[in-house]
Structures are given as structure tokens and as C-alpha cells.
C-alpha positions in Angstrom: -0.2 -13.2 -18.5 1.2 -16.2 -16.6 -1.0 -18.0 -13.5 -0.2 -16.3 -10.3 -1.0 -18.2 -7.4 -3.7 -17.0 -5.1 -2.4 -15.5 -1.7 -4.7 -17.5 0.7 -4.4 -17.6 5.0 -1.2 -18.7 6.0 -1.5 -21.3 9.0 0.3 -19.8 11.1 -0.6 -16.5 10.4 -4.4 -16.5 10.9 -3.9 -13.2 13.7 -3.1 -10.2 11.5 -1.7 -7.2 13.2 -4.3 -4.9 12.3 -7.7 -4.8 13.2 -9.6 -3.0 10.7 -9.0 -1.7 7.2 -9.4 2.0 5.7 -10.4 2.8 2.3 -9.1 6.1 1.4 -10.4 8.3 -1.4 -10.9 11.7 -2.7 -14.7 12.3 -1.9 -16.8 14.3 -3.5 -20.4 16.1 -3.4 -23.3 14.3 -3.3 -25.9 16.8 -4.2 -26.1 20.6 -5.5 -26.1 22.4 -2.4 -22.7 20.6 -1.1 -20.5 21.2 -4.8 -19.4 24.9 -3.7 -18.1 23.6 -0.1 -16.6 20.7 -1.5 -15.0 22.8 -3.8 -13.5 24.9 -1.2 -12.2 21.9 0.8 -10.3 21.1 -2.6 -9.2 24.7 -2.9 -8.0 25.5 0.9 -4.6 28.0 0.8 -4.9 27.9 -3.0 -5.5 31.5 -3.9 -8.3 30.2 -6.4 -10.3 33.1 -7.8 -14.4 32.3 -6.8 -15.5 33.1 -10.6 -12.9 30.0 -11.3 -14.3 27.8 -8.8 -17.7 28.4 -10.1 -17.1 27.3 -13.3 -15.6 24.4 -12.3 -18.7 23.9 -10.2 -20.6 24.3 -13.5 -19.0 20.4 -14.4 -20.6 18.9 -11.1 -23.6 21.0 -12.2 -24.4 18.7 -16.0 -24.5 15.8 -13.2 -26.9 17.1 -10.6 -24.5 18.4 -8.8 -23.6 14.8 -7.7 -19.9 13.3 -8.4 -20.3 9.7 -9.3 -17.3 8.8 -7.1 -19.2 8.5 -3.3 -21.4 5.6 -5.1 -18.6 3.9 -6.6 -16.7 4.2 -3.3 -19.7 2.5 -1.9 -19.7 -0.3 -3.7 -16.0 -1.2 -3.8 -16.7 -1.1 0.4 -19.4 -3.4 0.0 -17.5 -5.7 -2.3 -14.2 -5.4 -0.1 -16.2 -6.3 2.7 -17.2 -9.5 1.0 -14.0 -10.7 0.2 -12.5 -10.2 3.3 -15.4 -12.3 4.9 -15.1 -14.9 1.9 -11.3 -15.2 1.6 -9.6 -13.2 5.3 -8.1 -11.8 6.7 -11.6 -10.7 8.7 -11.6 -7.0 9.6 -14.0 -4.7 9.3 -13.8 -1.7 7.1 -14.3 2.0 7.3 -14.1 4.5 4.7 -13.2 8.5 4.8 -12.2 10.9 2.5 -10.0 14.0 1.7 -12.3 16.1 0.4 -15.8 15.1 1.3 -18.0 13.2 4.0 -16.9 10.8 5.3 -14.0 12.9 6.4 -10.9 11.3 7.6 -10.8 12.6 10.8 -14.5 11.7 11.8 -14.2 8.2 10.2 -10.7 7.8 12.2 -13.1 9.0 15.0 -15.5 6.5 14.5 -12.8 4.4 14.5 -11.1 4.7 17.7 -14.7 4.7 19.5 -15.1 0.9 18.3 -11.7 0.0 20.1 -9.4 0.1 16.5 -6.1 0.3 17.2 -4.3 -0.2 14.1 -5.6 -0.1 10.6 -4.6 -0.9 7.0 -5.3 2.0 4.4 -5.9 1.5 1.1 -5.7 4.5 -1.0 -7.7 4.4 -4.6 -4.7 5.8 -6.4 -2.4 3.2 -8.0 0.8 5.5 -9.1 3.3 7.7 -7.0 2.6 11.2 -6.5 2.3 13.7 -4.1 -1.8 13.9 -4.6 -2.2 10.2 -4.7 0.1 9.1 -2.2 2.0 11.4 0.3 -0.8 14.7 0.3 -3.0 11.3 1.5 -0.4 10.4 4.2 -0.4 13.6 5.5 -4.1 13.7 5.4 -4.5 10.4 7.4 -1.4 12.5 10.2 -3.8 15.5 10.4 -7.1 13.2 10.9 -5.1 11.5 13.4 -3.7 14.5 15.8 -7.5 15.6 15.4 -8.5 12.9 17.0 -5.9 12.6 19.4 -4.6 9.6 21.8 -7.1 7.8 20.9 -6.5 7.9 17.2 -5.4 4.4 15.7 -2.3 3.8 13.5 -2.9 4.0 10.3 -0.5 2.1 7.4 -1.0 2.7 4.1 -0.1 -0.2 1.4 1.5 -0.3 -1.6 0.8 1.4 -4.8 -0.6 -1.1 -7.8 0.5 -0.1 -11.2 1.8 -3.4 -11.6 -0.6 -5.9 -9.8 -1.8 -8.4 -12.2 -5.2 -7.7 -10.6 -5.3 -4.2 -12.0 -3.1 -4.7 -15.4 -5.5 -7.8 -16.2 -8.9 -6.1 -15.7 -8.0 -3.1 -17.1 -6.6 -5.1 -20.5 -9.7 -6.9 -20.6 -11.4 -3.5 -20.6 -9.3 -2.6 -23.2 -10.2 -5.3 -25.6 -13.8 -4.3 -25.1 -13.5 -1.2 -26.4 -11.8 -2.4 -29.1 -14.6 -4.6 -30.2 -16.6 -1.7 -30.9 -14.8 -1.5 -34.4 -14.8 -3.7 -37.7 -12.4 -6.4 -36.8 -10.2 -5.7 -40.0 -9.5 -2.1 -38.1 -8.9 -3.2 -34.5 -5.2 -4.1 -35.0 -4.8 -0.1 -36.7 -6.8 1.5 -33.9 -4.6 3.9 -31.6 -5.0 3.8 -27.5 -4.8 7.0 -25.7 -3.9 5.8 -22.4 -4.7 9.0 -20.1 -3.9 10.0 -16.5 -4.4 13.4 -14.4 -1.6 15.3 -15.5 0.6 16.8 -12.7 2.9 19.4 -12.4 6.3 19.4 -13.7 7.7 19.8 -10.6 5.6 17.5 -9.1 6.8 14.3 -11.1 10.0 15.7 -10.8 10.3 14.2 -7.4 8.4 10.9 -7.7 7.9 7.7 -10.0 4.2 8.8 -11.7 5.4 9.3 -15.1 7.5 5.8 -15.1 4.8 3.7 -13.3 2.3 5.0 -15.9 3.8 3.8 -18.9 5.1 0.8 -17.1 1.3 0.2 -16.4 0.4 1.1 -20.2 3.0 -1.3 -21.6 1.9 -4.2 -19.6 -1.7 -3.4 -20.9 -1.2 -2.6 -24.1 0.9 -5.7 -24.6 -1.8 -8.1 -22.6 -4.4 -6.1 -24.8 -2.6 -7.3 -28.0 -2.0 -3.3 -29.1 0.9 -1.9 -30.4 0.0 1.6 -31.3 -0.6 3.3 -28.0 0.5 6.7 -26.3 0.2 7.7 -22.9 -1.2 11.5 -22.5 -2.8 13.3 -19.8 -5.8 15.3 -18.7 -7.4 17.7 -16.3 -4.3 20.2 -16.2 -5.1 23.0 -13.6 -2.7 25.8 -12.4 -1.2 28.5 -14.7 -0.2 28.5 -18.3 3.1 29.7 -17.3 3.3 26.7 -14.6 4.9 23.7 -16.7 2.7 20.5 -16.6 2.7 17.2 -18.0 1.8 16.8 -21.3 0.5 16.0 -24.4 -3.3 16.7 -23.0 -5.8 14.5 -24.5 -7.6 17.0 -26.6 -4.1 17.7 -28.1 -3.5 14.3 -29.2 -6.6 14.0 -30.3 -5.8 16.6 -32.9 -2.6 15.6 -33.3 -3.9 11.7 -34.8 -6.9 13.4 -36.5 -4.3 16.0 -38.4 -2.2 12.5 -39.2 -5.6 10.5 -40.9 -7.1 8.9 -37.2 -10.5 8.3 -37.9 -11.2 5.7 -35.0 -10.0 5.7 -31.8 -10.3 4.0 -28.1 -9.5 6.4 -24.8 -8.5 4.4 -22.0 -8.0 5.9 -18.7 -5.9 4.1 -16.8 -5.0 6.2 -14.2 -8.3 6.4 -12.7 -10.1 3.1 -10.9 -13.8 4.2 -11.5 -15.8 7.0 -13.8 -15.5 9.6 -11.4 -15.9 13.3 -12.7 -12.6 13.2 -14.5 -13.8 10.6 -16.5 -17.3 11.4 -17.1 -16.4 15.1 -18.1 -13.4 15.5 -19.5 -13.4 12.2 -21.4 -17.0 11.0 -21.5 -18.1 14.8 -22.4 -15.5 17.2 -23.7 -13.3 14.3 -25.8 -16.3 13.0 -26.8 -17.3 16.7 -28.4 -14.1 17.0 -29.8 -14.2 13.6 -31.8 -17.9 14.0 -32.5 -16.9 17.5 -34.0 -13.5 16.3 -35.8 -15.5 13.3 -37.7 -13.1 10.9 -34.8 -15.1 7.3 -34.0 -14.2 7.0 -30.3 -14.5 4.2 -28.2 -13.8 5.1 -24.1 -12.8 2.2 -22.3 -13.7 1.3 -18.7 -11.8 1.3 -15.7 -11.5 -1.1 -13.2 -14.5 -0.3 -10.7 -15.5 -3.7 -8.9 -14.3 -5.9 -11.0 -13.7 -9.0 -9.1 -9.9 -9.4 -10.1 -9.3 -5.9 -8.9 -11.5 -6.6 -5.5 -9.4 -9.9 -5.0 -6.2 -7.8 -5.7 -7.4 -5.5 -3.1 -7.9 -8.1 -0.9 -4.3 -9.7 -1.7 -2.7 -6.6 -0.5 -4.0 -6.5 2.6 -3.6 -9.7 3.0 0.6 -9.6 2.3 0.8 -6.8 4.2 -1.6 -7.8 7.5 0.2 -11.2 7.2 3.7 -9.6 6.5 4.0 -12.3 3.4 7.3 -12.2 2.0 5.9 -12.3 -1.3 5.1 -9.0 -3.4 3.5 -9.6 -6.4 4.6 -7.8 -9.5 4.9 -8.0 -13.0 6.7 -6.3 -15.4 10.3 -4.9 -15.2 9.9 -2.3 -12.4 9.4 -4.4 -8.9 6.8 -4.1 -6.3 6.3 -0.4 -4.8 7.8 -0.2 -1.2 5.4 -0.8 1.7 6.6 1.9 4.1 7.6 5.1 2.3 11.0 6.5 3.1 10.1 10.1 4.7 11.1 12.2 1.4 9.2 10.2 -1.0 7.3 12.2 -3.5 7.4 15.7 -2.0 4.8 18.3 -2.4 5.3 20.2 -5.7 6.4 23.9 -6.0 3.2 26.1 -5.8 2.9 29.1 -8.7 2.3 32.4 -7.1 -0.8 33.0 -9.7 -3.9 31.5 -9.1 -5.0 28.5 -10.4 -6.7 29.1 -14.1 -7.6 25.3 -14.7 -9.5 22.4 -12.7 -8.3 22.3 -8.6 -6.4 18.9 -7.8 -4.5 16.7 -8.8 -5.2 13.1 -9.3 -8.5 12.3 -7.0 -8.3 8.7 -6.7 
């Protein structure tokens, strides 16, 4: 991947317009006695049987009834935070959730009491969908009209498929995993690149499916791999409700029933081993190799890494600065800062009640 240069203060733009910045995430319990009313924050107007929602509460329940996520959250704050002192623009940032304390609207709260009047959000969900993007607008309006007057203006950035500060870490990553076999193999090792699979109708009306294997491509080809397939996991909704597919287990038997024996899971549309990861991948895939005589290697996601902090940093710093410059690589072009009002509509809802996992992707 070519040098980019680095997006450093302008000298004439040294006064952003906001005044703090927002990190924006799904949330998630941090203990057993807050899984089951996280859970219903997730499954609000869903018509989720409670014998559903218990078993998915048995997945929080192999981790202590903890999701992984708050703490990861937590530290991409605390590294955010650093490189906004070490590199600009200065602003302090706060940090609320969909799902889970802290809540939007009492972090928006918090906010207007220390005088904010607009903030940057930055969501940790780097592909366009109504769950990672939009369903996160409209939860920043609700917080907002919660709070009233007072409430500050909230702007969220761009997504990053195609940020060299995500495609770079997450190819590093890659390579990694790779490692973990015989050299003589690596070049013959498939990549399962997997994201939270959405409805039909769903991607229907957005760019997920295109940004994601625009983001595998540039991955795969930094990585040096050229057998690679983009699947999908943690389905919920009806069997009769279409959804995007192959699912990982799937295509794990698919390569397994073609010779496979070794294998490397990357999930690339998730920034840190939050339950999705850990479970589905880390746990279930992991049985299913194990039992099919599969070698697989899961690689990491971003997390901190320090190119993805600085990317972070980068688009806030574009956008606070209004730079003129978007960075982007590949053949799709940088994501829109201000979505047009009917980007990525909500999807279709099935009249049944859910029979898989609640949500969509978490970020």
C-alpha cells in the first residue's frame, strides 16, 4: 500500500467547529444480573419470545455474563483521547451506547451540562447499513429530543471500509494468522472473511454487501491471498425471512466436503472481539473445525491498534477541519459525510418472531 501523508493541523484551521467528540457503540452488559435487561433493550417492539431471549442470554452466560465490548470500548476512549491530545484537534470525548450504559441520552446529557454544543460522532461500525449507520442516527435524534434544548448537535462521520488505517491493520492481522501454518501451506490456505449478516431486504437499500467485499479485496490483496470468500454470521429472524448468506458454519462445510483441512477466519466486519466474535467464531466455528478434523486460525480485528486510532483521529480531524481531502483507497471513493435523508432505510420486519440472535451488526 502506497505512503499516505499524515493529516496534521492546518494553520489556519487550528479552531474546529465542534467542541467535543462522541464515540458511538452498541453496549453491552457488564455483569450477570444486567444480560436479561440488556437483552430487552436489544429486543424493544420485536415480538421476541422470552424462552428465545434466554437462550441467547445463555451466550453472555459462558462469559460471566459480561460482553467483552464495554472494555474494549474503554480502551479505544482512552487511546482516542491520547491522540487527540498528541496530534489535535483537542476535544474532549464522551462515550454512550445503544443498548447499554452509557446510554445516549444520559451521555448527550452529560454533555450539554459541560457547555457542548456540537459534537463529532464516531460510530464503531465501518460499512453502510441500517444497524450500523442510520438505526445509530436515529438513536443519537431520540437521545437528543430527550434531552431537549439543551441537547448539542451531533454529526456523525464517515464510514471506513476503505481507510488505509483499517485495510492496513486488519491485513497485518491477516498475515498473522497465516503464520500459524507451515509456510509451504500458507499460499493454499482459504480466508473466510465474515460480517453480521443482514437481512435481504436490509442490504437491499444500502452499500453493506459492496463495501464488504471492497474491504475484503483490498485486504486480501495487501495480505498477499488469493483464495478468499466473504460469508456471514449471527443470522437472527425467521427461516422464512431471506438473509445474507453463505453463513460461516456453511462454508465451513462446504471447503471441508471440497478437501480444506486448514483454514484462517477473519472477521472483518467487526473492530474488536465482542460477543460475535468470541461466540460464534471463537466458540461455535471453533467446535465445528475441531469436530470436522479443520486446523483453524481466527484472525484479529483491529481493536487499538495504533494505525486504526490514528485513522480515527484522521477523521475527525477532516471532518472538524472541513479538509478537502478524503482518503480512500481502492475503486469505490470515500463514503459521504452527511447522509442524504433516505440512506439505508430500515429493513422490512417479518411478522414471526425472531428465532435467531437479536440485532444486527453491534459495532
Amino acid at each position: 500500500m502506497p505512503e499516505l501523508p499524515p493529516i496534521e493541523t492546518p494553520a489556519d484551521s487550528r479552531h474546529p467547529v465542534y467542541d467535543a467528540v462522541l464515540l458511538v457503540s452498541f453496549g453491552g452488559p457488564d455483569g450477570p444480573e444486567d444480560v436479561l435487561p440488556f437483552l430487552e433493550n436489544v429486543l424493544r417492539g420485536r415480538n421476541v419470545p422470552r424462552e428465545r431471549m434466554l437462550e441467547v442470554a445463555e451466550h453472555y452466560n459462558h462469559f460471566g455474563g459480561r460482553s467483552p465490548i464495554n472494555e474494549q470500548n474503554l480502551a479505544l476512549l482512552a487511546a482516542l483521547r491520547a491522540e487527540l491530545e498528541r496530534r489535535g484537534p483537542r476535544l474532549p470525548v464522551y462515550w454512550g451506547n445503544r443498548n447499554w450504559h452509557p446510554l445516549l441520552t444520559d451521555t448527550l446529557r452529560e454533555m450539554a451540562d459541560a457547555g457542548v454544543k456540537r459534537a463529532i460522532a464516531f460510530v464503531t461500525s465501518g460499512f453502510s447499513s441500517y444497524s450500523g449507520c442510520r438505526q445509530y442516527r436515529e438513536n443519537i435524534a431520540a437521545a437528543r429530543e430527550a434531552v431537549g434544548e439543551r441537547a448539542p448537535q451531533v454529526d456523525k462521520i464517515r464510514v471506513f471500509f476503505n481507510h488505509p488505517g483499517f485495510v492496513g491493520p486488519m491485513a497485518a492481522n491477516l498475515r498473522q494468522a497465516l503464520e500459524h501454518f507451515p509456510a509451504a501451506d500458507r499460499a493454499a490456505v482459504p480466508v473466510l472473511f465474515t460480517a453480521h449478516s443482514i437481512p435481504s431486504s436490509m442490504s437491499d437499500g444500502c452499500r453493506y454487501v459492496a463495501q464488504l467485499q471492497e474491504s475484503c479485496r483490498l485486504v486480501a490483496a495487501e495480505a498477499g491471498v488469493t483464495h478468499w470468500q466473504l460469508v456471514y454470521q449471527s443470522r437472527s429472524g425467521p427461516p422464512s425471512q431471506p438473509w445474507l448468506e453463505p453463513d460461516v458454519g456453511d462454508a465451513i462445510r462446504d471447503l471441508h466436503a471440497r478437501g480444506v483441512r486448514q483454514l484462517v477466519v477473519a472477521p472483518i466486519g467487526f473492530i474488536s472481539d465482542h460477543m460475535e466474535v468470541l461466540y460464534d467464531l471463537d466458540t461455535e466455528a471453533a467446535d465445528l473445525c475441531r469436530d470436522l478434523g479443520v486446523d483453524m486460525k481466527r484472525a484479529a480485528t483491529v481493536g487499538t491498534d495504533p494505525e486504526f486510532v490514528a485513522m480515527v483521529r484522521d477523521l475527525i480531524a477532516e471532518r472538524a477541519w472541513d479538509l478537502p481531502n478524503r482518503v480512500a483507497i481502492g475503486t469505490l471513493p470515500a463514503n459521504h459525510d452527511v447522509c442524504p435523508v433516505d440512506c439505508c432505510p430500515a429493513p422490512q420486519r417479518p411478522t414471526l418472531p425472531a428465532a435467531g440472535r437479536p440485532g444486527g451488526p453491534p459495532g
